[in-house]
C-alpha positions as CSV (number, residue, x, y, z in Angstrom):
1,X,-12.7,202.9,114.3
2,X,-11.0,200.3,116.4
3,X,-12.7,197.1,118.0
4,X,-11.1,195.8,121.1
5,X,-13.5,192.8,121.6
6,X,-13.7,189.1,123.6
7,X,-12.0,190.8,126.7
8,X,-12.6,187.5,129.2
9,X,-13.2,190.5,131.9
10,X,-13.9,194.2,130.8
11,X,-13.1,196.6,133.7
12,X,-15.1,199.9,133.5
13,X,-14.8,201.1,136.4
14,X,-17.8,203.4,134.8
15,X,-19.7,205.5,137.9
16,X,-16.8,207.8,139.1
17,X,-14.4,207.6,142.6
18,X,-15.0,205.1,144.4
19,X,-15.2,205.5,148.5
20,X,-16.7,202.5,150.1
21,X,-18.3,200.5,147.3
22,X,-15.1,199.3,144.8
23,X,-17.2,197.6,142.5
24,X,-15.2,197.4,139.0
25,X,-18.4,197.9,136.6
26,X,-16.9,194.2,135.6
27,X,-18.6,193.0,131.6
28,X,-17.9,189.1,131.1
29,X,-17.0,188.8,127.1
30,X,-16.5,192.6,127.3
31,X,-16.3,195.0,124.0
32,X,-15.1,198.7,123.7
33,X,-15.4,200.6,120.2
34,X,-13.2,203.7,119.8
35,X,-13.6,206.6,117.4
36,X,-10.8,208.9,117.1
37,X,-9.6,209.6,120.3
38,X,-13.0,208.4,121.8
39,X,-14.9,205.9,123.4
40,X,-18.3,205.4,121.8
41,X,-19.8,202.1,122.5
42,X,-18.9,200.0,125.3
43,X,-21.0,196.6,125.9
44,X,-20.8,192.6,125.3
45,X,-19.1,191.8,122.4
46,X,-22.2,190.1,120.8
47,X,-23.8,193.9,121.4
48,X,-21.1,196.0,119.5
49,X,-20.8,196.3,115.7
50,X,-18.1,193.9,114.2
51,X,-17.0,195.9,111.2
52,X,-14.6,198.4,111.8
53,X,-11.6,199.0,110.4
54,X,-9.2,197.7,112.9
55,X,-9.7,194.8,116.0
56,X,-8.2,193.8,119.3
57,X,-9.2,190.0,119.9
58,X,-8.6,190.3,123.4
59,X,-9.7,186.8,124.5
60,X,-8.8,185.0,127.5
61,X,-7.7,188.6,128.3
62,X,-8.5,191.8,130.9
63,X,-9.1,194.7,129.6
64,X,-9.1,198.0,131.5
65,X,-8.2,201.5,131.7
66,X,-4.5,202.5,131.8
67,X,-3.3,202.8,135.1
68,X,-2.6,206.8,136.0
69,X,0.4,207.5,138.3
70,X,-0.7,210.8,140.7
71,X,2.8,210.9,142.2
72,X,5.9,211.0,140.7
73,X,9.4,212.7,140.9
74,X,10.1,211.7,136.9
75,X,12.4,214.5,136.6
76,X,15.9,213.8,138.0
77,X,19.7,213.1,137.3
78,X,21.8,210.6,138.6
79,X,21.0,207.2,141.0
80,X,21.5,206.7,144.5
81,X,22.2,202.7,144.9
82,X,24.5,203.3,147.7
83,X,22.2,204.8,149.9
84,X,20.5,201.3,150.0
85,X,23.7,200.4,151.3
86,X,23.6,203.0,154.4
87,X,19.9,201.3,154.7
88,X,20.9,198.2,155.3
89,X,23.0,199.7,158.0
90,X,20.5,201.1,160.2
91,X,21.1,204.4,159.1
92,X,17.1,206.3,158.6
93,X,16.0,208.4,155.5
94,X,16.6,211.7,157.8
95,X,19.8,211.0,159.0
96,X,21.2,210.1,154.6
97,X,19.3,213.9,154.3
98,X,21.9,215.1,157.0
99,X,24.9,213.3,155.7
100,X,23.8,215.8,152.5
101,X,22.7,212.4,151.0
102,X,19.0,211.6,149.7
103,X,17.1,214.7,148.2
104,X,20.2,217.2,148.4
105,X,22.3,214.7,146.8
106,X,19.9,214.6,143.6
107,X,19.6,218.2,143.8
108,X,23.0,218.6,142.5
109,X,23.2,216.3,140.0
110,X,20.1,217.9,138.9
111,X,21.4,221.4,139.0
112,X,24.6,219.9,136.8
113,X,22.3,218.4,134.2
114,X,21.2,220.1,130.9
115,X,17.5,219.7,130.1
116,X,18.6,217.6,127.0
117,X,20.4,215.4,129.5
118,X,16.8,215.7,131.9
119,X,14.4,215.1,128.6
120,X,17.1,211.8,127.4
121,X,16.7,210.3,131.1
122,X,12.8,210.8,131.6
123,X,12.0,209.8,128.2
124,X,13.6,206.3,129.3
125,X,11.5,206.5,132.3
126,X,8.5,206.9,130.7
127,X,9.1,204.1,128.2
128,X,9.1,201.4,131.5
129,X,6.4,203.6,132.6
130,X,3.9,203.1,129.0
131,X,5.3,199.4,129.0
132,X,3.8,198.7,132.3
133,X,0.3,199.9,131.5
134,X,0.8,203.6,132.5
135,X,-1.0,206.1,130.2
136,X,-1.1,209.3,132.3
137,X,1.4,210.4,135.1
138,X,1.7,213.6,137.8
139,X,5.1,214.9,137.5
140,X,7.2,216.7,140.2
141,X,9.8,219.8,140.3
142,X,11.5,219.2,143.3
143,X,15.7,218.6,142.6
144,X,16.4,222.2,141.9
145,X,15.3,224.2,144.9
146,X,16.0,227.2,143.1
147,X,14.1,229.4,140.1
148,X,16.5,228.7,137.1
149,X,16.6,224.6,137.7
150,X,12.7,224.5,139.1
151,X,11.7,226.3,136.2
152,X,14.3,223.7,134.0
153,X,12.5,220.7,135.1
154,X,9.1,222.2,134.6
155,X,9.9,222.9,130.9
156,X,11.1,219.3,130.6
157,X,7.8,217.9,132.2
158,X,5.6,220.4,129.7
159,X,7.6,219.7,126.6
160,X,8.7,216.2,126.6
161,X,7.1,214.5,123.6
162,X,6.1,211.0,125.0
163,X,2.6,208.9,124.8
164,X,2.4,209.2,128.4
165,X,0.8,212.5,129.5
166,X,2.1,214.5,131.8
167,X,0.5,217.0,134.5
168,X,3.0,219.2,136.1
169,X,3.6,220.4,139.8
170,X,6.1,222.6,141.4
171,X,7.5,221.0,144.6
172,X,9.8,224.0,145.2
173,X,9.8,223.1,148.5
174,X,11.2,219.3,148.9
175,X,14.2,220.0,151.3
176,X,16.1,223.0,152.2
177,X,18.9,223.9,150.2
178,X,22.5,224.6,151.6
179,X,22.5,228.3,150.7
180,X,19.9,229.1,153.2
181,X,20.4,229.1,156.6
182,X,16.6,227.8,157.5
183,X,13.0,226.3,156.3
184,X,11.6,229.8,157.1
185,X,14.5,231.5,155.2
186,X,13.7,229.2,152.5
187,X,9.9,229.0,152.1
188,X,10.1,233.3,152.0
189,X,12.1,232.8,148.8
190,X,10.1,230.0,147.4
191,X,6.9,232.4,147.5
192,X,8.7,235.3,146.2
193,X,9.1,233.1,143.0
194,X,5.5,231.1,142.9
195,X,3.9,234.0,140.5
196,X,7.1,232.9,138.2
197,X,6.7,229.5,138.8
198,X,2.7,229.7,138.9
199,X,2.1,229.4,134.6
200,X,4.1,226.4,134.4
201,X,2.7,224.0,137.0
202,X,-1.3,222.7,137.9
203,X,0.0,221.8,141.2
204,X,2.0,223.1,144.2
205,X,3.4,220.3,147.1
206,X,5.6,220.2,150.1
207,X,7.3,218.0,151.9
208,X,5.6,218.8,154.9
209,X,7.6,216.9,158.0
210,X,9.8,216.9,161.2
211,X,12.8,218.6,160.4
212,X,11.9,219.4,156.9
213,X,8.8,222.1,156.2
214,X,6.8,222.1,159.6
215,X,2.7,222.5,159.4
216,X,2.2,226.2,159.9
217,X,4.7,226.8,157.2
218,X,3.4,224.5,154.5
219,X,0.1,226.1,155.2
220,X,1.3,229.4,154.2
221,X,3.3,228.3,150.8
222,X,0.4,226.3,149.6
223,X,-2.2,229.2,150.3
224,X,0.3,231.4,148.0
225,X,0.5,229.2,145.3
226,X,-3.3,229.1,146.1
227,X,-3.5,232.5,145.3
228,X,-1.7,232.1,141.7
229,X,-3.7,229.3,140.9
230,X,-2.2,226.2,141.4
231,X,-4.0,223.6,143.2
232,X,-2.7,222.4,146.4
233,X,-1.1,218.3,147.1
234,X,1.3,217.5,150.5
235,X,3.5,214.7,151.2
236,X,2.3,214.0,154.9
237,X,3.1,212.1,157.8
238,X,5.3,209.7,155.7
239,X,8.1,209.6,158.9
240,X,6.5,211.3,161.7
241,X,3.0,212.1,162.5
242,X,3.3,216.6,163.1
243,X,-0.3,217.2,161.5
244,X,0.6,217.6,158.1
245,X,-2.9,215.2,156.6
246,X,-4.7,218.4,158.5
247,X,-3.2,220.9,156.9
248,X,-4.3,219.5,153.5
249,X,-8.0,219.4,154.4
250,X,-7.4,222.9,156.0
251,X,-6.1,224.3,152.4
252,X,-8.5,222.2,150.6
253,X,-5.8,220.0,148.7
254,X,-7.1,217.6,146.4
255,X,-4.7,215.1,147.9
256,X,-2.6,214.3,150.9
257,X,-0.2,211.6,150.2
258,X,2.2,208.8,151.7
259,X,0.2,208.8,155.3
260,X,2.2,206.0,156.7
261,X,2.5,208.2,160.3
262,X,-1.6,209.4,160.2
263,X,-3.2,209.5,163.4
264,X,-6.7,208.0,164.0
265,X,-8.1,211.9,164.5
266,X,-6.7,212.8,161.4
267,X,-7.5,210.2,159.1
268,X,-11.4,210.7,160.8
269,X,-10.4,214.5,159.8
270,X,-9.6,213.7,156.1
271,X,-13.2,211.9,156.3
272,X,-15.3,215.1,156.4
273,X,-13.1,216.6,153.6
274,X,-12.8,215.8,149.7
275,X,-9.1,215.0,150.0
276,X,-7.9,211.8,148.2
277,X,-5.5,209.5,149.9
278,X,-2.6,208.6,148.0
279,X,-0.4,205.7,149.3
280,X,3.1,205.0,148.4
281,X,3.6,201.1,149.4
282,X,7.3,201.1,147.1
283,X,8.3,203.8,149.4
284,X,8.6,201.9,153.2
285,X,9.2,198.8,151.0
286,X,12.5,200.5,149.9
287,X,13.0,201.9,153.1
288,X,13.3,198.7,154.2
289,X,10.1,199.4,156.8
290,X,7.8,197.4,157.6
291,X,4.7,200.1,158.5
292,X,3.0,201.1,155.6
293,X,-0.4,203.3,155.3
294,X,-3.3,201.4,157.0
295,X,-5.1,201.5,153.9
296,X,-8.1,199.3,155.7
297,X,-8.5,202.5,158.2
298,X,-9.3,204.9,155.8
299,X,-11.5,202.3,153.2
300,X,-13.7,202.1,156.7
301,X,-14.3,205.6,156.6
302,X,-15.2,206.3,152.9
303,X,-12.0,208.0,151.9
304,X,-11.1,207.9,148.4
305,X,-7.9,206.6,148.2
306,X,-5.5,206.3,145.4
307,X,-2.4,204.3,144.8
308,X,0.8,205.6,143.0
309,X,4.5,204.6,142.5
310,X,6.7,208.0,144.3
311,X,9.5,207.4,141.1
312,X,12.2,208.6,142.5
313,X,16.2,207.9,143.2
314,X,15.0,206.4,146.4
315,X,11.9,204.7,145.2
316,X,12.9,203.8,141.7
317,X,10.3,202.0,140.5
318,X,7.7,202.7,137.1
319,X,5.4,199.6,138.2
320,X,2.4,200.7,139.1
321,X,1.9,196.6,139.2
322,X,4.7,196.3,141.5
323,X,2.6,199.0,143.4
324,X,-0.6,196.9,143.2
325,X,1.0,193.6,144.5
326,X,2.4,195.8,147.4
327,X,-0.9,197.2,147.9
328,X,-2.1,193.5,148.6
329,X,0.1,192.0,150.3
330,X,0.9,195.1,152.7
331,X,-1.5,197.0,152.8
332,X,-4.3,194.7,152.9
333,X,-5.9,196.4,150.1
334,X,-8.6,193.9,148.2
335,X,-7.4,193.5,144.5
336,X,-11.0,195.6,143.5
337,X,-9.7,198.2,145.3
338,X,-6.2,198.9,144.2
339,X,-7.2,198.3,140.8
340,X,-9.6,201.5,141.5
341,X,-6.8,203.3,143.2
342,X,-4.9,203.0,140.3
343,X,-7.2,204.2,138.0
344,X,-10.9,206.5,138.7
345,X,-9.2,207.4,141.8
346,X,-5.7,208.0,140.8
347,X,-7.3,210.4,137.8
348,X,-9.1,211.9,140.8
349,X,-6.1,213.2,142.6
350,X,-4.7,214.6,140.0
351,X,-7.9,216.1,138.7
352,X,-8.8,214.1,135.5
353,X,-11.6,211.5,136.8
354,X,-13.6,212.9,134.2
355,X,-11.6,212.4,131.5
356,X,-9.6,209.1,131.9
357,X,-9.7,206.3,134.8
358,X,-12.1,204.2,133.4
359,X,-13.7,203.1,130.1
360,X,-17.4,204.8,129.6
361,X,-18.6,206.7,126.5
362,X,-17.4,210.1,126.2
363,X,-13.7,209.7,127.9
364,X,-10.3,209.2,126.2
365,X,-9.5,206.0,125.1
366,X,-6.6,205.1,127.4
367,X,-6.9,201.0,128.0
368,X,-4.6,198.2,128.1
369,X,-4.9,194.6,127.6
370,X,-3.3,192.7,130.5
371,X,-2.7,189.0,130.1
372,X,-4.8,187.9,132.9
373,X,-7.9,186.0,132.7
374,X,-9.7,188.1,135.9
375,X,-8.8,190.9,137.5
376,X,-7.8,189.1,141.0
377,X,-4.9,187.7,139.1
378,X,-3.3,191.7,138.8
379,X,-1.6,191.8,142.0
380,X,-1.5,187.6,142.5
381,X,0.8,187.2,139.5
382,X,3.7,189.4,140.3
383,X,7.4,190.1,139.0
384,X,6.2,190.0,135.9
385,X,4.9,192.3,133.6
386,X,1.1,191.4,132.9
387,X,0.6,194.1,130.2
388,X,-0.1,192.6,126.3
389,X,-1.1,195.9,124.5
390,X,-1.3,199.7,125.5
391,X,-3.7,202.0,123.5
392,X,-3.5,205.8,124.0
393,X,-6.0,208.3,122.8
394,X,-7.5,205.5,120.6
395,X,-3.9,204.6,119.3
396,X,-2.1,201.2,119.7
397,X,1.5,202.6,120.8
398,X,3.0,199.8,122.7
399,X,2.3,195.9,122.2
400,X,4.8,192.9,123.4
């Protein structure tokens, strides 16, 4: 058994998603007992038993669940540093996609790669990722755009041997390749190859936008990947505002995400659904925008929302706590509630809210000891990492 007791703040987060109350289930001189790969006891540290075979002293210390990242694009080859260049210039995300930059530009590096080459790089990923507090992460397809490197990049995400879980989905449809002529060409091959695809992914996404994938198009993909069992996500409205965030509550996806261009209807549309919000704050931040997700808009109306990193060549970031302080400082987001966006909520959009996300008896033991005395100093104290010790599945696999 393993003791982690004296946490000065022990975040439970215990009570599932959180929509309009973000209480953080906070116990002052907090203890958590583990069993295998189990939480069984969770209380003050007077409460719990003191003989166990191994102990934590986490004092002067916040303890919490790991943070889970529902959006990532882990799996890629090669960097695009330039392209911050061409930013700085005044040239747009689009118009790098046109110049056969951006996405199309990691697609063939991708294509070039071996999945050795893939597993080397993402392992190295995931390392930052687990040393920044990051226990469980979404992972994308999405730099093939075709069956032989899609299904490449799945393998890598299934089989890569890493503490950090993984949970896989097929983004097929990112951008449209140079061998087809159009989106409509394109998304007619894509589901001629989703009941191949299907076995290897839990999710399906699209890049749903203007002069990408338009609405009535996505609609159709995601209801045939719907059909093969994968369970529908969109990147929507992240540059223009077509109607993509009401597409995903017309297909039922368990998340929309980025949401930067969202319309008031919309966003009051999302509101009667059980779609989770996810916001991307590193993404405009690297874009060099300054109009993020109005994060205060959709809190008001009781949307869950979530908060992950986007890792990518564009957004290359494993922080979830660079996400956070973003969160904060533009988004507006209280500290409570981007702590639970990157936790109970971010388990929730990728479908694991009842297994990790927060520390209550019964869940996996996924928890990290942050050297912060209270939680409003996550977020506050920035640049830095905060993280002391990760444990994963009741296993201490990372300490400083």
């Amino acid at each position: 058994m393993l003791l982690i007791k004296n946490a000065s703040q022990l975040i439970t987060l215990e009570g599932g998603v959180r929509r309009e109350n973000y209480d953080l289930g906070i116990i002052e001189n907090g203890a958590v007992l583990i069993e295998g790969d189990r939480i069984v006891e969770v209380g003050e540290t007077r409460e719990l038993k003191d003989s166990t075979e191994r102990e934590i002293d986490a004092s002067g210390h916040v303890v919490m669940p790991g943070f889970v990242d529902p959006h990532t694009h882990l799996i890629f080859s090669g960097t695009r540093e330039n392209e911050l260049y061409m930013k700085l210039q005044g040239k747009s995300y689009l118009d790098i996609l046109k110049m056969g930059g951006g996405i199309l530009r990691t697609v063939h590096a991708t294509r070039n790669a071996s999945k050795e080459e893939l597993m080397r790089e993402a392992r190295k990923r995931l390392n930052y990722m687990l040393a920044n507090g990051t226990t469980t992460a979404e992972a994308k397809s999405g730099y093939g755009l075709n069956l032989e490197t899609e299904k490449k990049m799945l393998n890598v995400i299934n089989e890569i041997e890493h503490p950090v879980d993984l949970v896989p989905t097929f983004l097929g449809a990112h951008a449209v390749p140079p061998e087809f002529k159009n989106s409509g060409e394109y998304v007619e091959y894509l589901k001629g190859i989703i009941p191949e695809i299907a076995p290897h992914a839990k999710f399906i996404d699209i890049f749903c936008e203007k002069g990408v994938f338009g609405c009535e198009e996505s609609k159709e993909y995601l209801e045939t990947g719907k059909k093969y069992g994968m369970v529908p996500k969109i990147h929507a409205d992240e540059i223009e505002d077509i109607g993509c965030s009401r597409i995903a509550v017309e297909v039922g996806a368990i998340s929309a995400d980025h949401l930067v261009k969202t319309s008031d209807e919309n966003i009051e549309g999302m509101a009667k659904s059980d779609t989770i919000a996810v916001f991307l704050p590193a993404t405009p931040y690297m874009l060099l925008s300054k109009e993020y997700a109005r994060a205060r808009k959709f809190i008001s109306l009781g949307i869950p929302v979530a908060l992950a990193t986007d890792l990518n060549p564009n957004a290359y970031t494993e922080s979830m706590q660079m996400v956070i302080s973003l969160a904060i400082t533009q988004m507006r987001m209280l500290p409570e509630e981007a702590i639970a966006a990157s936790t109970i909520n971010a388990a929730a959009a990728i479908g694991l809210e009842r297994e990790i996300g927060s520390i209550e008896i019964g869940k996996q033991a996924d928890i990290i000891v942050m050297d912060a005395k209270n939680y409003q100093q996550i977020g506050y104290h920035f640049g830095v990492n905060l993280v002391e010790k990760v444990v994963k599945k009741g296993k201490l696999v990372w300490q400083r």
